[in-house]
N, CA and C of each residue as an Amber inpcrd file, in Angstrom:
protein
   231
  26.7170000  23.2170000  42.9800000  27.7190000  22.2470000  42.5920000
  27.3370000  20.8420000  43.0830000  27.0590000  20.7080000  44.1050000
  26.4740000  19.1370000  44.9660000  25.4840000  18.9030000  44.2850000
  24.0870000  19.6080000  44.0220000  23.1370000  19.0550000  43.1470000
  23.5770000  18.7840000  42.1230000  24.2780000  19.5560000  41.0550000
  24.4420000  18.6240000  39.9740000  25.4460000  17.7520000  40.1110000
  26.2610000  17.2600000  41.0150000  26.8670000  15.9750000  40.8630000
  25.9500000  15.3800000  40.9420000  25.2310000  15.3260000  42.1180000
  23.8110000  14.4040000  42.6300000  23.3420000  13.6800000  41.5420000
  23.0810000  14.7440000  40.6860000  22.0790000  14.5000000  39.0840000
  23.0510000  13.5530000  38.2470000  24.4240000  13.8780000  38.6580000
  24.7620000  12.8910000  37.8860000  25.2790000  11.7430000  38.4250000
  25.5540000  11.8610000  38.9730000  25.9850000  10.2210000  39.6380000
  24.4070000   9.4300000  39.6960000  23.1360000  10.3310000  40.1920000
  22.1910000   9.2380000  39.8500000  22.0700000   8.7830000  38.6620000
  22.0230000   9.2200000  37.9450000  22.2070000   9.2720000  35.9800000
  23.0620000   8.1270000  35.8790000  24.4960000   8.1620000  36.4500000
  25.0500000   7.6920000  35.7070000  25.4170000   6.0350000  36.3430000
  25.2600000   6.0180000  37.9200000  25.5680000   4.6460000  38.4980000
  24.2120000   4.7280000  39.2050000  22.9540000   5.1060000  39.0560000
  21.7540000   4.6050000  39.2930000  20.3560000   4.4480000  38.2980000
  20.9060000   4.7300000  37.1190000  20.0080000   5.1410000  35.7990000
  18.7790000   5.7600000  36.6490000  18.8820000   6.9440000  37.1180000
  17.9920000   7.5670000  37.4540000  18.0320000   9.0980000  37.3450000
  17.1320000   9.8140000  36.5270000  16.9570000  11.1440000  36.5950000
  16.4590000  12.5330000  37.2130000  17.1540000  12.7690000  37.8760000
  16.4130000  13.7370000  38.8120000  16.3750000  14.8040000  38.0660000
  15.1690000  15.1540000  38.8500000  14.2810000  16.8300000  38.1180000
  15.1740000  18.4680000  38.5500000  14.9030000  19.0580000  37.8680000
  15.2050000  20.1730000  38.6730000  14.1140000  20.6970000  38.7080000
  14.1190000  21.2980000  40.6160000  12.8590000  21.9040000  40.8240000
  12.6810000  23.5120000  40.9720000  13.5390000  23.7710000  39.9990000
  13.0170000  25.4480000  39.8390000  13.7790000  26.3230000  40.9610000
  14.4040000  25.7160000  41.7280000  14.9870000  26.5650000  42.6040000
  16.5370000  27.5120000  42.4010000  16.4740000  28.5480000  42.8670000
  17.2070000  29.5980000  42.3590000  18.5030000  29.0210000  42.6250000
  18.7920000  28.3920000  42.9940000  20.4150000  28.0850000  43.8450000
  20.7890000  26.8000000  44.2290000  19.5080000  25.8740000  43.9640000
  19.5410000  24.3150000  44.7440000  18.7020000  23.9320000  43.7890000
  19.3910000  23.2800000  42.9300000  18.6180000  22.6510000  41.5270000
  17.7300000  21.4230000  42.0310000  18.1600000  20.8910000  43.4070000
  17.1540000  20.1370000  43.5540000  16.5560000  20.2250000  45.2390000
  16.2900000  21.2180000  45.4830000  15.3500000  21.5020000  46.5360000
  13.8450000  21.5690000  46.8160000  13.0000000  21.0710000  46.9660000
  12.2240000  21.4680000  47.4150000  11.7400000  21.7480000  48.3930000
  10.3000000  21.8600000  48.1950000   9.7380000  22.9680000  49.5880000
   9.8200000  22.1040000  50.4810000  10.2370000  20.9750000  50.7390000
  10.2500000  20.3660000  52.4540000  11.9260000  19.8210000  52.1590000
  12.5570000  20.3900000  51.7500000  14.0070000  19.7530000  51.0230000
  14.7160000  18.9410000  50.4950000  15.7700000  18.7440000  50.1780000
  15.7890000  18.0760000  48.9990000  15.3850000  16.5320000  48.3040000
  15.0920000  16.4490000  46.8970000  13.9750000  16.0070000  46.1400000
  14.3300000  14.4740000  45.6280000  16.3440000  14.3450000  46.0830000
  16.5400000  13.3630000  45.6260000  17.0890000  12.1840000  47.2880000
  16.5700000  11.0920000  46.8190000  17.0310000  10.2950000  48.1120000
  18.1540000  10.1940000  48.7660000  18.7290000   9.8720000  49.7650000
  20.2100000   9.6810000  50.1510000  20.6290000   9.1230000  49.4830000
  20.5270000   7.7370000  48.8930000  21.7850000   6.9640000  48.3380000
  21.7080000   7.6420000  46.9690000  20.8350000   9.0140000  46.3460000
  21.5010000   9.2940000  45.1800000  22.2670000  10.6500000  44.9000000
  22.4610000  10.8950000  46.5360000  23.2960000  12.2740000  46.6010000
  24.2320000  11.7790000  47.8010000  25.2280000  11.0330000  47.6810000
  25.9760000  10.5520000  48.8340000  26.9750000  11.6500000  49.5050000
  27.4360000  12.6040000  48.5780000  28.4690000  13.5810000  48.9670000
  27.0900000  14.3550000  49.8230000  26.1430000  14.7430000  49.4370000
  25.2600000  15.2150000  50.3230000  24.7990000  14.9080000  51.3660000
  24.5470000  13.7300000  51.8150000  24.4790000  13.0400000  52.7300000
  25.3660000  12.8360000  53.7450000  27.0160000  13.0320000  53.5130000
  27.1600000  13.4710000  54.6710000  27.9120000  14.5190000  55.0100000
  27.2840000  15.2750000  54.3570000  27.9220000  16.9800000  54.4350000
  27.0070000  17.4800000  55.7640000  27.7420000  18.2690000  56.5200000
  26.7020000  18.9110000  57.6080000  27.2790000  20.7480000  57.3740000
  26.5420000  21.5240000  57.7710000  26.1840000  22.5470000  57.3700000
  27.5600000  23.2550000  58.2990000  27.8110000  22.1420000  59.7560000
  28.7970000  22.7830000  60.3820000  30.1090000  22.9140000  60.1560000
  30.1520000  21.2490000  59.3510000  31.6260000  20.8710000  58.8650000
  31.8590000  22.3830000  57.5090000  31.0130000  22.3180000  56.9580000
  31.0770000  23.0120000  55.5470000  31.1190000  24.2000000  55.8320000
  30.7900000  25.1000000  56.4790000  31.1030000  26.3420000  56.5800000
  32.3770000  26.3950000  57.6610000  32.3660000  26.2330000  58.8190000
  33.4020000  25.9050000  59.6490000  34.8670000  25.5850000  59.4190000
  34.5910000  24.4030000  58.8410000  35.8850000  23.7680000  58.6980000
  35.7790000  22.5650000  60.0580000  35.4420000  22.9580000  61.2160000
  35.5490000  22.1540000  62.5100000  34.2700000  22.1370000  62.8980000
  33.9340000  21.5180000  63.7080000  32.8550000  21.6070000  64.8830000
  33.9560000  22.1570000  66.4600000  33.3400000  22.4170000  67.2720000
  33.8080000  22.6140000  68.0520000  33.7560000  21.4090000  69.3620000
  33.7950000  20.1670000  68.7460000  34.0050000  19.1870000  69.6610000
  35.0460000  17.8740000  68.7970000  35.9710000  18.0690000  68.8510000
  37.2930000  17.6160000  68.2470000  37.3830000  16.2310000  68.2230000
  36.6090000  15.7080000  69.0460000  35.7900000  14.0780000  68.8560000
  35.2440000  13.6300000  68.0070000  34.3270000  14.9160000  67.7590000
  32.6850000  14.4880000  66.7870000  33.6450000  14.9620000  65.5330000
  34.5300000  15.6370000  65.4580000  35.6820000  16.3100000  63.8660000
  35.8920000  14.8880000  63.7610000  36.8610000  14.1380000  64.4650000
  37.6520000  12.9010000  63.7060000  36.7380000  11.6370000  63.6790000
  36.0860000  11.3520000  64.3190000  34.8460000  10.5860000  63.7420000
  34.0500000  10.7890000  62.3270000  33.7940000  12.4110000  62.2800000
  33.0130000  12.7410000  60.9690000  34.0070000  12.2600000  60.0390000
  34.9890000  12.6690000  60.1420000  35.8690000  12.7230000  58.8050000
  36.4410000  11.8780000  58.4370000  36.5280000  10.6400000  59.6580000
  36.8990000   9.3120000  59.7920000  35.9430000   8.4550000  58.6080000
  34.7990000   8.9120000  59.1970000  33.7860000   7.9790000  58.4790000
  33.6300000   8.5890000  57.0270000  33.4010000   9.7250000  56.5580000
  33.8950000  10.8520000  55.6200000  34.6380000   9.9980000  53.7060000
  35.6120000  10.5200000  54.9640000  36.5770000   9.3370000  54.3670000
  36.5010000   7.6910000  53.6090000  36.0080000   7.2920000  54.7300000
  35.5560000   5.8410000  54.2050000  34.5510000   5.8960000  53.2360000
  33.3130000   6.5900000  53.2410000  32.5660000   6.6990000  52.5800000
  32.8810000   7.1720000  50.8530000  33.9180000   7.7370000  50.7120000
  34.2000000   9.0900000  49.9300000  35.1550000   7.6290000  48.9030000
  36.1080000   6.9430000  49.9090000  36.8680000   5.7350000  49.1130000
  35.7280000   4.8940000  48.4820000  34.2160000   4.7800000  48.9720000
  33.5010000   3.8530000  48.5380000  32.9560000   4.3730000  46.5950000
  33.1390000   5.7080000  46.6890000  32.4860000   6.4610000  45.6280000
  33.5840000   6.5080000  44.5100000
C-alpha cells in the first residue's frame, strides 16, 4: 500500500516515475532497500517499523515527539 502511494504522489506532485522492482510484496524495494528517494515517499519516511507494528514505542517521550512531528508533516502533504 505505501509503495504505491509512493509511485504516485511521485507521478503526480514530482513528475517522476518510479519502477517497480520485481519484488514480491514491496513494489519498490530493492536489494539494499528502497529504490525511491525520501522526498518521494514521505509517508515512508517517517514510518518506523516500531510505531507501525506497535502502536507505541516504549518510551512515551520519543511517542509524542514522533507523532508530534508526524503530524506536522502529514498537514504538509
Amino acid at each position: 500500500m505505501y509503495c504505491e502511494e509512493a509511485i504516485r504522489y511521485a507521478k503526480e506532485d514530482w513528475n517522476v516515475d518510479l519502477q517497480p522492482t520485481g519484488h514480491p510484496k514491496l513494489p519498490l524495494m530493492g536489494p539494499t532497500g528502497c529504490t525511491a528517494a525520501p522526498h518521494l515517499r514521505p509517508i515512508c519516511t517517517v514510518h518506523t517499523c516500531q510505531i507501525g507494528s506497535l502502536g507505541t514505542s516504549k518510551n512515551r517521550q520519543w511517542d509524542k515527539e514522533y507523532f508530534d512531528l508526524r503530524g506536522r508533516i502529514e498537514d504538509l502533504l
